[in-house]
N, C-alpha and C positions, 0 to 999 in steps of 0.2 A: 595143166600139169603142176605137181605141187613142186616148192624150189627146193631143191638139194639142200641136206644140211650144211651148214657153213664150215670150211673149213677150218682150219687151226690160226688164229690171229688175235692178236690185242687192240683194245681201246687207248685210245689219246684223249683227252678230257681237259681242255684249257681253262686258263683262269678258274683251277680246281682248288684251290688252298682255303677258300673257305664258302659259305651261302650255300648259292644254288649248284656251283658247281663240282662242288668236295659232295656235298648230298649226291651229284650223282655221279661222281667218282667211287662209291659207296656202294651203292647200289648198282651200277655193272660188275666190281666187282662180287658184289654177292651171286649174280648171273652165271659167274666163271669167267668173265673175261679179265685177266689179267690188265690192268689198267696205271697209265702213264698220265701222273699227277702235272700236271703244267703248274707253274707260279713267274710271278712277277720277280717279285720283292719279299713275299711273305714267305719263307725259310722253315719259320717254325712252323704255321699254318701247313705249311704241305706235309711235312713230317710226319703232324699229326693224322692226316689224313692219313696215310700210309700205312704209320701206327695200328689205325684203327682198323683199316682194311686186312692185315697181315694179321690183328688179332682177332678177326672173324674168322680168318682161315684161307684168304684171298693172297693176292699177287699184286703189290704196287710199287711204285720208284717212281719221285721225283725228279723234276724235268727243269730246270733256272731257264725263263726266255721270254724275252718282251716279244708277243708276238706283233707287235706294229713293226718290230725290225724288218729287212730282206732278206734277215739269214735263219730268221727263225725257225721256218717250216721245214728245212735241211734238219736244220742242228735237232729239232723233236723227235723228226721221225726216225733219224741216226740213234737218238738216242734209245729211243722205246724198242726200235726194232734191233739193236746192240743189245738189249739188255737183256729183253725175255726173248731173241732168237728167232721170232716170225714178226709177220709183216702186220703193218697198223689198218684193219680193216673197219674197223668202227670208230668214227672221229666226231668229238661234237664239239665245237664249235662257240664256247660260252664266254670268252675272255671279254668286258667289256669296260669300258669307264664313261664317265660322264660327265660334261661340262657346261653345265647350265646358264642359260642367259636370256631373254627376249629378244630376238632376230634383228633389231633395230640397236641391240647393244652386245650384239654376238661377237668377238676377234675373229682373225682370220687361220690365230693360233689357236684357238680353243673349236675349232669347226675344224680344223686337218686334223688336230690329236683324237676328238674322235671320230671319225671317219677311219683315220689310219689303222687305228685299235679294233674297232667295231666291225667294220668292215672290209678293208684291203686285207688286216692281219686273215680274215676269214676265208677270202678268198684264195689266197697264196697258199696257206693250210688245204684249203680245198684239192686247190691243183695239185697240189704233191700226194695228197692221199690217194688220188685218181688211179694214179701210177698202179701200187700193188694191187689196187680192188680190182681194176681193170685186165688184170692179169690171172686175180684169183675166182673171175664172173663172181664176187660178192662184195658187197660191202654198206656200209653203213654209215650217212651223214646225218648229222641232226646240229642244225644251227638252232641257237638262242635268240629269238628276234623280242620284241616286245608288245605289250598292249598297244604302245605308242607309235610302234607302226602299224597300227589298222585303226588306230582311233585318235586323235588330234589333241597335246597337251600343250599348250602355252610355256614357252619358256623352254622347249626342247627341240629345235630346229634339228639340230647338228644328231644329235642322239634319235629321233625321230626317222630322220635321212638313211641312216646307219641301218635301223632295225628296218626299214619298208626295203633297204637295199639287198637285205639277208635274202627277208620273203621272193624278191622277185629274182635274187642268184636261185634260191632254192628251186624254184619251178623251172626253170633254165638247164640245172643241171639234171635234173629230171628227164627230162626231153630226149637231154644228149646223152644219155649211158644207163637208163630204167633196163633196155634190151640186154645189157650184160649183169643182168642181177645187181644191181646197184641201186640203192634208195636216199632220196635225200627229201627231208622233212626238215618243217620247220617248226618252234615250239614256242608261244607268242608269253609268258608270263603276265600277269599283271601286277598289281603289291602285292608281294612276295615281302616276307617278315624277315628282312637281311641286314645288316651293316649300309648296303647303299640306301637303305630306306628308311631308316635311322633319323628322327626327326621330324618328319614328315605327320603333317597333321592330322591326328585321327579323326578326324570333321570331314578327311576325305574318304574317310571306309560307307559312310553313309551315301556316294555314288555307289558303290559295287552293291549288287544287288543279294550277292550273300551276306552282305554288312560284316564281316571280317577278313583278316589278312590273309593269304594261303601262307602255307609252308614251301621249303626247300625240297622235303620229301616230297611233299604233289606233283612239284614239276620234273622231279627224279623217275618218278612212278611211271611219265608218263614218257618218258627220255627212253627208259628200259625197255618198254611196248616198243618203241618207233625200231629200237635197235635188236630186239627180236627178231627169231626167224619166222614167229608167227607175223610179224607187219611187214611181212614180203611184197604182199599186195598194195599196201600204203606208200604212195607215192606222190609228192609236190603238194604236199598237206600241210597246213598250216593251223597247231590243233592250241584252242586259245585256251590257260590254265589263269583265268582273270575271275573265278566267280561271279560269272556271266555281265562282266563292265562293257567287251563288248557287243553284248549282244543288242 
């Protein structure tokens, strides 16, 4: 039986003020879904996203909230779902930082801050979203995991932990709520041409077997498919946008 169209509900889109994740703050809203900018600290960054979205003809507002807080995932979805009036059915999940180091010279500070970001913030966002999808039998999860959790980078323990932590929430919550029309997917990036990747030697493009970077819009592209009503069927997928690093 084919799935009902989706009822009427916004996107939530964290750590959206600039890269990968304003790219797909973008492009859902070009979809129709009204969509709720998250940011940290970057102010102007979400703005402009907003900006941008509101001058294609779209629906957006920013959102101020460290999601590693306890309070974050309240204050968001109060927010988004105050704002434009229905409930947050399609949430992804992209907020991340990183703090790099060799495992043998990793803190115990710089392994909780991402974790807490990366991860917990992901999951607690999770659990609140659950709420209205589970109410409206639809909804839509797409977390942000990495190459580097399905493929091993020296010098990323903590960030590494984080993103394999995503992948294996993802299929989890698949399990427990696919029957009420709910999807959660995951979307694994690899170098991706961003700000966090800034620096980063291009002596390593010659591992990826496309030999160049992807963009912001490839892994947007592929953000918009998972949160479609056509990837109804797709479910506890982990779909890798690396130019084939890890294949």
């Amino acid at each position: 039986m084919a799935e009902r169209s989706r009822p009427e509900g916004c996107a939530l889109v964290t750590g959206a003020s600039r890269g990968i994740g304003a790219a797909i703050a973008r492009s859902l809203a070009a979809d129709g879904w009204p969509v709720a900018v998250n940011y940290r600290s970057d102010s102007d960054g979400a703005a402009r996203v907003v900006t941008e979205v509101e001058e294609a003809g779209g629906r957006a507002v920013a959102l101020a909230a460290d999601v590693a807080s306890l309070e974050a995932a309240d204050e968001l979805f109060a927010g988004a779902e105050s704002h434009f009036g229905v409930p947050v059915l399609a949430l992804v999940n992209n907020a991340g930082i990183a703090a790099d180091d060799l495992i043998s010279l990793l803190g115990d500070e710089e392994w909780q801050r991402v974790i807490d970001t990366n991860l917990s913030g992901a999951f607690r966002l999770t659990r609140r979203a659950l709420k209205p999808m589970l109410r409206a039998r639809f909804g839509r999860i797409v977390n942000i995991s990495s190459v580097v959790g399905l493929r091993a980078n020296p010098g990323q323990a903590n960030y590494a932990a984080a993103k394999a932590g995503l992948i294996a929430m993802t299929k989890t919550v698949t399990v427990e709520v696919a029957r009420r029309g709910i999807t959660a997917n995951a979307v694994a990036p690899g170098w991706i041409d961003t700000d966090m990747t800034a620096g980063v030697e291009s002596a390593l493009l010659s591992h990826v077997p496309a030999r160049r970077a992807g963009t912001p819009e490839e892994v947007a592209a592929c953000v918009s498919f998972l949160v479609s009503e056509a990837a109804g069927y797709v479910n506890g997928a982990v779909l890798a946008v690396d130019g084939g690093l890890a294949a």
